[in-house]
C-alpha positions in Angstrom: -58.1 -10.7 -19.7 -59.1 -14.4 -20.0 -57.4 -15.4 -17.2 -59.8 -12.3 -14.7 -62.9 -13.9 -16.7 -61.9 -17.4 -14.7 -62.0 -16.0 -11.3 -65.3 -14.8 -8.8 -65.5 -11.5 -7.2 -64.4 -11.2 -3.7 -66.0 -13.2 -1.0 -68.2 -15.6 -3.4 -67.4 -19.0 -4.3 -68.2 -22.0 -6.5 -69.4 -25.1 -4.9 -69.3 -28.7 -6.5 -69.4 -32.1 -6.5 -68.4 -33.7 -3.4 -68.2 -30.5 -1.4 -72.1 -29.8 -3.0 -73.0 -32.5 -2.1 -71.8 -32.6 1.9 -73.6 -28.7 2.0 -77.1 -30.0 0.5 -77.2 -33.4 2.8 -76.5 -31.2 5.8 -78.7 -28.4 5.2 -81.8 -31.5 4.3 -81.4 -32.8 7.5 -81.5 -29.5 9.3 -84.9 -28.6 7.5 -85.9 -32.0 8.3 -85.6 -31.2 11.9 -87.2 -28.2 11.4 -90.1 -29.3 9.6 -90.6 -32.2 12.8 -91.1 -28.9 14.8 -94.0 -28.1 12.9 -92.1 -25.4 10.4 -93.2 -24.6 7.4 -90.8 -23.8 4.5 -91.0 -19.9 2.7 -88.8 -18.3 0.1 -88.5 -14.8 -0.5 -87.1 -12.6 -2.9 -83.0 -12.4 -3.2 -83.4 -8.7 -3.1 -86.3 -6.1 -2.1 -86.7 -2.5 -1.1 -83.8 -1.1 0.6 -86.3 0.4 3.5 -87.0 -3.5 4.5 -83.6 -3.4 5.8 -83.1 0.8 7.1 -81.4 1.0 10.2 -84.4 0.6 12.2 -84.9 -2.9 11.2 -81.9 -3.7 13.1 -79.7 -5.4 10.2 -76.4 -3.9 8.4 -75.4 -0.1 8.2 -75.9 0.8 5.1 -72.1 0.8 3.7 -72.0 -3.3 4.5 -75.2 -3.6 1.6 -75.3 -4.4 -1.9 -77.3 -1.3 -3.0 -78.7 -0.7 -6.5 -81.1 1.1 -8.2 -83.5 -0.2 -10.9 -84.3 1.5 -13.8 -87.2 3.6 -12.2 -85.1 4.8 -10.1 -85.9 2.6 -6.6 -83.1 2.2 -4.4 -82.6 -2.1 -3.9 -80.5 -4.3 -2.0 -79.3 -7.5 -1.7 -80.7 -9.3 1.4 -78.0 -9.3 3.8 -80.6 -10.9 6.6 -83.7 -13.1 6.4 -86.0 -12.1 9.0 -87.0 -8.6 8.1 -88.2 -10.2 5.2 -90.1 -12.9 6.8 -91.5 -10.2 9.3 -93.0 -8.2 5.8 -94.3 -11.6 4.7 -96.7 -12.6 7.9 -97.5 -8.9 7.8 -98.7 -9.1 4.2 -100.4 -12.3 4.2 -101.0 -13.6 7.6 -102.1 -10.3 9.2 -105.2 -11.8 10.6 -103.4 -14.8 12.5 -103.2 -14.6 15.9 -102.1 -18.2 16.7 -98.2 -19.2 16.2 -96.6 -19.6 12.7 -94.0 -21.4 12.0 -92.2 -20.6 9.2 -88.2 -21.6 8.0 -86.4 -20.6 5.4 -83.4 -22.0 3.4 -81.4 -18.9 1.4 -78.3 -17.0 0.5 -78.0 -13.6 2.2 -74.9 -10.5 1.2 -73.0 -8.6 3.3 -70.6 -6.4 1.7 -67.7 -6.6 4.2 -64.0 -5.6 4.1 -61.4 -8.0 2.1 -59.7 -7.3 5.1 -62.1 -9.4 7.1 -61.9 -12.6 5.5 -65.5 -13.2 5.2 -67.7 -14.6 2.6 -69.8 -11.9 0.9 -72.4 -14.8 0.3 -73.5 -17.2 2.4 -76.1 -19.3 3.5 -78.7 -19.3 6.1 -81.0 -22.0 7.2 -83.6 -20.4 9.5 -86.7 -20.3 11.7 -89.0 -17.8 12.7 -91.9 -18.6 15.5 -94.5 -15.4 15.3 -97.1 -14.9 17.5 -95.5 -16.7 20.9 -94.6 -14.8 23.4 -93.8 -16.5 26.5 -90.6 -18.2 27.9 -91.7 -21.9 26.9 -91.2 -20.7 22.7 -87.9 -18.8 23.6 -86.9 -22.5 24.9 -88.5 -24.3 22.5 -86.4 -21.9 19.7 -82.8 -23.0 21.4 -84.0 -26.5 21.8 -84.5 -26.6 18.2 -81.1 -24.9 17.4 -79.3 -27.5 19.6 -81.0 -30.6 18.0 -80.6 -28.9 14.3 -76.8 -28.4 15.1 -76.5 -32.3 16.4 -78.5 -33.8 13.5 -75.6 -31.8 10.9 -73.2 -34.4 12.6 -71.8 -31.6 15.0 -71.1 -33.6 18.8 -69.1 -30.4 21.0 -71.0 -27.6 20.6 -72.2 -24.9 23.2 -74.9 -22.3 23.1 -74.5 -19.1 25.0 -77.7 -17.6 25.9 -78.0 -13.5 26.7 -81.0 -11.2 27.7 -81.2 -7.8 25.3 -83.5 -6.4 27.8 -81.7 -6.5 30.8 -78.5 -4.3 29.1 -81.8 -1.8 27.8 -83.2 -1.8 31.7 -79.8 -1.1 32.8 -78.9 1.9 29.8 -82.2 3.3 30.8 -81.8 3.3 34.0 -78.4 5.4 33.9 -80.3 8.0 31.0 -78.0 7.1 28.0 -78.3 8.3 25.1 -78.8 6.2 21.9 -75.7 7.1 20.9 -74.0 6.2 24.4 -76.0 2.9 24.8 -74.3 1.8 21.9 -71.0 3.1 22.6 -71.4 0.9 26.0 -72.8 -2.4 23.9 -69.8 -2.3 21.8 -67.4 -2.0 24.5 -68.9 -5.0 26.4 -69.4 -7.2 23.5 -65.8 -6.3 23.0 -64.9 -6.9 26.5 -62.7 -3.3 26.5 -63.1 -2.6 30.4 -60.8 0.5 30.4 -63.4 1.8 27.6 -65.9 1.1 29.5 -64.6 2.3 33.2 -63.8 5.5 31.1 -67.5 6.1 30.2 -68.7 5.1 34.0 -66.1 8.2 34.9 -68.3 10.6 32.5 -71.8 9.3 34.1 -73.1 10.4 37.5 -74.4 6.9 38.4 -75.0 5.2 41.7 -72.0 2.8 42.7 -74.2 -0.6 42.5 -75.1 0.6 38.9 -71.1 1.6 37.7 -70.0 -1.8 39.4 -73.1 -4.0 37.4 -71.8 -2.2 33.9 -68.1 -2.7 34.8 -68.4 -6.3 35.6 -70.9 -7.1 33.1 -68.6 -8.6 30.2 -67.6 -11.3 33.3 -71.0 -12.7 33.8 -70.7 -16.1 32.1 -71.5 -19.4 33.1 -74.9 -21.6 34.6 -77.8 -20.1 35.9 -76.4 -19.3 39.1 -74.4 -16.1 37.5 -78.2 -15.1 36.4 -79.3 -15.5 39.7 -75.8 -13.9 41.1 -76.9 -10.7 38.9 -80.6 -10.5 40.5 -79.2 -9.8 44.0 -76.8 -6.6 42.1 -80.1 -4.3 40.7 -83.3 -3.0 41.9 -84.0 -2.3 38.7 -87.6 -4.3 38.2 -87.4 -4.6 34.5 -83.7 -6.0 34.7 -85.2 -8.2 36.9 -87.8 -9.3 35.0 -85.1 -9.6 32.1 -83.4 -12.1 34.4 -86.6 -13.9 35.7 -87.2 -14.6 32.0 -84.0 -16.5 32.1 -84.7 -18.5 34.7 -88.0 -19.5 33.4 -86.5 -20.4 29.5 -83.9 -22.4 32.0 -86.3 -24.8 33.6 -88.0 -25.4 30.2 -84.6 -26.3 28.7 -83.8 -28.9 31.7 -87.3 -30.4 30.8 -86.2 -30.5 27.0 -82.9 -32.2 28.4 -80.6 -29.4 26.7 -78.9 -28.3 30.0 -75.5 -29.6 28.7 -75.3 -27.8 26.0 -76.4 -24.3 27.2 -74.1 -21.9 29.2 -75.4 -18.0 30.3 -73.6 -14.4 28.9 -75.0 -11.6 30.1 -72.6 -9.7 28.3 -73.9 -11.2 25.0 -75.1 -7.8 23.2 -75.9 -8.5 20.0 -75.6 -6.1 17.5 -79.0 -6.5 15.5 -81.2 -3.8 17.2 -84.4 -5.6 16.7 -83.7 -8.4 19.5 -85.9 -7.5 22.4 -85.2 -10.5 24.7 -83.7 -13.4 24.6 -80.9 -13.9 22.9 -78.3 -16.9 22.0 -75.2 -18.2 19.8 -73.5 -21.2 19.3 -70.1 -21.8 19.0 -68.2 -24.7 18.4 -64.3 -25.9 17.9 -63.2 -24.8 14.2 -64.4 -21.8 13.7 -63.8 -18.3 15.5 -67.6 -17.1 14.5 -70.8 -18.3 15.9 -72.3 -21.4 13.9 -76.4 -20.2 15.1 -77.2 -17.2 16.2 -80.7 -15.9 17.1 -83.5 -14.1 19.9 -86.7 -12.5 20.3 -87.4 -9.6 18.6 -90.9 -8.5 19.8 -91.4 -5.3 17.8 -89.7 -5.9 14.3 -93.4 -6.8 13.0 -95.1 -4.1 14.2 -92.8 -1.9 11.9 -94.5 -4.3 9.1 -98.0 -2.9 10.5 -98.4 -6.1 12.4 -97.6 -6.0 16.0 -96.4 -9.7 17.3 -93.9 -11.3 19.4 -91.8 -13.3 17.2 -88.6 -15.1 18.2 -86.2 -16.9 15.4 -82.7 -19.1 14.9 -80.0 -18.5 11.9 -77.8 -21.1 11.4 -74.7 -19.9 9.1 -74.3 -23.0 6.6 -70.8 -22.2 5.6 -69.7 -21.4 9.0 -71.2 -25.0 10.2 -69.4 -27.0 7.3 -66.0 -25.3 8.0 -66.8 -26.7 11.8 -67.4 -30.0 10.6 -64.7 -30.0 8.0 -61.8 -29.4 10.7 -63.6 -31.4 13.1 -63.8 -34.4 10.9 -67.5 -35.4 10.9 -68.0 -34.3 7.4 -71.2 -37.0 5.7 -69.3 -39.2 3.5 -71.1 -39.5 0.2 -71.2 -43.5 -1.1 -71.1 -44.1 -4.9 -74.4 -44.3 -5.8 -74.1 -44.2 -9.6 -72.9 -46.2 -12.6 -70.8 -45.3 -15.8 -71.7 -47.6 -18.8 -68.4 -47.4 -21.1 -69.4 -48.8 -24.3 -67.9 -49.3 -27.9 -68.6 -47.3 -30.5 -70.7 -50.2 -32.2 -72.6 -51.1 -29.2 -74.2 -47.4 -28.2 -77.7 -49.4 -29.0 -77.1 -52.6 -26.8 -75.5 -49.9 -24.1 -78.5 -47.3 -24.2 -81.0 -50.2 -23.6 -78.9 -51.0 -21.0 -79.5 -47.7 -19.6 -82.8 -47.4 -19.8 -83.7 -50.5 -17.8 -81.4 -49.5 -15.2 -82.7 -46.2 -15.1 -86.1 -47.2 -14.6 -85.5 -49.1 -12.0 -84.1 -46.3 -10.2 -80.3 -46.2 -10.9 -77.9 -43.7 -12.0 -76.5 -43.9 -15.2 -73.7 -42.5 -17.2 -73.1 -43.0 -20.7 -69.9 -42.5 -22.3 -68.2 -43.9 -25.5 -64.9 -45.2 -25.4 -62.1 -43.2 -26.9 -58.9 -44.9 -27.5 -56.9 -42.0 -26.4 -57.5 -43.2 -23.0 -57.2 -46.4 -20.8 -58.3 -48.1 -18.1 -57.0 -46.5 -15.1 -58.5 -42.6 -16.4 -61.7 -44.4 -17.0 -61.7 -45.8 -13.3 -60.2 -42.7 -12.2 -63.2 -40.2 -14.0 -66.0 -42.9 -12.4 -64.9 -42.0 -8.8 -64.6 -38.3 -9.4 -68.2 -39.0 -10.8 -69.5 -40.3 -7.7 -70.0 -44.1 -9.4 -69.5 -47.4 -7.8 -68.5 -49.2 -10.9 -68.2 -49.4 -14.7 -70.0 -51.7 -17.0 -67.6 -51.5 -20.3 -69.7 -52.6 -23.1 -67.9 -54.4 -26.3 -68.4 -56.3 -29.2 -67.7 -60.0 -28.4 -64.9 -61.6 -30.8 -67.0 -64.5 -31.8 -71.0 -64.5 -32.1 -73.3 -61.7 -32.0 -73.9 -61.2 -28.3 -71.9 -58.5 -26.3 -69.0 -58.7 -23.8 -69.6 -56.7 -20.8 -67.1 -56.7 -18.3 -68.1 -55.3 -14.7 -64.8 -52.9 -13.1 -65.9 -52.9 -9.5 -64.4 -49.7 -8.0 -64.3 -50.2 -4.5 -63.6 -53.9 -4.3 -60.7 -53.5 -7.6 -62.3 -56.9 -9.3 -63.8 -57.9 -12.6 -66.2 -59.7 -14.1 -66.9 -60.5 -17.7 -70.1 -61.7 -19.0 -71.8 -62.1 -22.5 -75.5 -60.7 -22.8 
């Protein structure tokens, strides 16, 4: 029974020392990018009304939430996603604004999915949200961020794969689906399953231009020119539009100089339903999930009582460090500390020591001497420790001053002076 006390549930970790510390340096220098886009930082609750985050709000089905109910009786859940929330903020407190916000976010979020699947349960999610922009120039300005957030966390190879919601909706709409059979259809192309998908064309009674766009939908990646290969398939005008859209958030990206990085997927249907537009992912070598994730979502708010365009970025912290990790570019932390290893006797000369190292800005560690250990597991505990060196603090042999000998970790020398 002792033993099941030492270990974490399922799909949550502990996080320490050196590992901490790579997460937190990372995750400063994405908000620091942020925050030179004009972003503001907001925190919001770790858990809220399980209506913030019903189906229609586009987030989990219900059975991947942490659901419980407080004691009068209200039905709460742990946030699995961030931007419903954020969407319920600006329509609580900035429901007169009509300019942009700018607004990021820094937070753990809790999806509840199958052992099976090998996920974390908890992870972390280092956001943006831009409300109140609408047009093509904030959609770029959104993956432009994403891309420079993802190069300042030390990441070099990475690609972003940009999609259009919309044009699948034209299309859906177009050949009078269902909810029900959209769906089926996103989830087939997402999947890339082209028997599942030639085997609902064979149920529809659709024109030939419209079976063969569905069919070879899943295969539209790469530059602009397979957007502007797709315009010349449809009629459809809002498709079009869809893809015009693209074009536009295109030319702004060439002027932000992010062209390299971006590649086009048209069969890119992501499965939160509140992305309206634009939408974008990027991958890297590593790591079989998407690092970033995020798109317009043009009508989320208005469920808040606050209609706005809105468009946002998620980039998965955990899923970013792993990249790193196997890529070798993790930060590497240098000792930045010092562990004062004093005689019993001398705990007054070594706390003054302390103190006036302390205040002029150093890192300090006390600890007395024990003589159960030596040397080598003192040298060996300052580097697990994070410190440079060790100033062991004695009682000279003859006089009343103190011996201090400096044990210089990196450099494996000493020194001995009298104080």
């Amino acid at each position: 029974m002792k033993d099941a006390l030492l270990h974490t549930p399922e799909g949550v970790r502990d996080i320490y020392y050196m590992e901490l510390w790579r997460k937190e340096q990372v995750e400063r220098h994405i908000e620091g990018q942020m925050r030179q886009y004009g972003f503001s930082k907001i925190t919001t609750p770790m858990f809220e009304y399980f209506d913030i985050f019903h189906k229609e709000r586009g987030t989990l089905p219900s059975r991947d939430m942490y659901k419980f109910v407080d004691r009068d009786g209200e039905t709460l859940v742990l946030r699995p996603d961030i931007t419903p929330q954020i969407a319920r903020c600006v329509a609580k407190y900035f429901r007169q604004e009509e300019l942009p916000l700018r607004l990021c976010y820094c937070g753990s979020v809790f999806r509840n999915y199958s052992v099976y699947q090998g996920k974390l349960k908890e992870s972390t999610q280092i956001g943006a949200e831009l409300i109140n922009g609408a047009g093509a120039a904030e959609d770029a300005e959104m993956v432009a961020l994403m891309i420079n957030c993802l190069k300042v966390s030390g990441l070099t190879k990475f690609q972003v794969e940009i999609g259009q919601a919309d044009f699948f909706r034209a299309l859906a709409e177009e050949a009078g689906m269902s909810e029900e059979e959209s769906e089926e259809l996103r989830t087939l192309i997402e999947s890339k399953n082209i028997f599942g998908v030639e085997q609902i064309m064979s149920q529809k009674e659709l024109s030939p231009e419209l079976k063969q766009i569905f069919l070879k939908l899943s295969e539209q990646f790469g530059g602009i020119e397979t957007v502007q290969h797709m315009k010349t398939m449809t009629r459809n005008e809002r498709a079009i539009a869809a893809l015009e859209r693209l074009e536009q958030v295109h030319k702004a990206l060439v002027s932000y100089g992010k062209e390299p990085y971006v590649t086009y997927d048209l069969g890119m249907l992501n499965q939160y339903n509140y992305y309206t537009g634009v939408v974008f992912r990027a991958y890297t070598h590593g790591t079989g999930d998407a690092i970033a994730a995020g798109g317009r979502y043009d009508k989320l708010l208005g469920q808040f009582g606050k209609p706005a365009p809105a468009i946002g970025i998620a980039i998965c912290s955990d899923q970013l460090l792993t990249a790193l990790e196997r890529q070798g570019l993790l930060p590497e932390k240098e000792a930045d500390s010092t562990l004062i290893l004093y005689e019993k006797e001398c705990f007054s000369k070594a706390a003054v020591l302390a103190e006036q190292f302390r205040g002029d800005g150093l890192i300090v560690t006390l600890l007395e001497s024990q003589g159960r250990w030596e040397k080598k597991d003192y040298m060996e505990y300052a580097a697990r420790i994070g410190a440079g060196g060790i100033l062991h603090v004695a009682r000279a042999q003859t006089g009343t001053f103190h011996e201090v000998t400096v044990w210089n970790l990196k450099e494996q020398t000493e020194q001995k002076l009298c104080i």
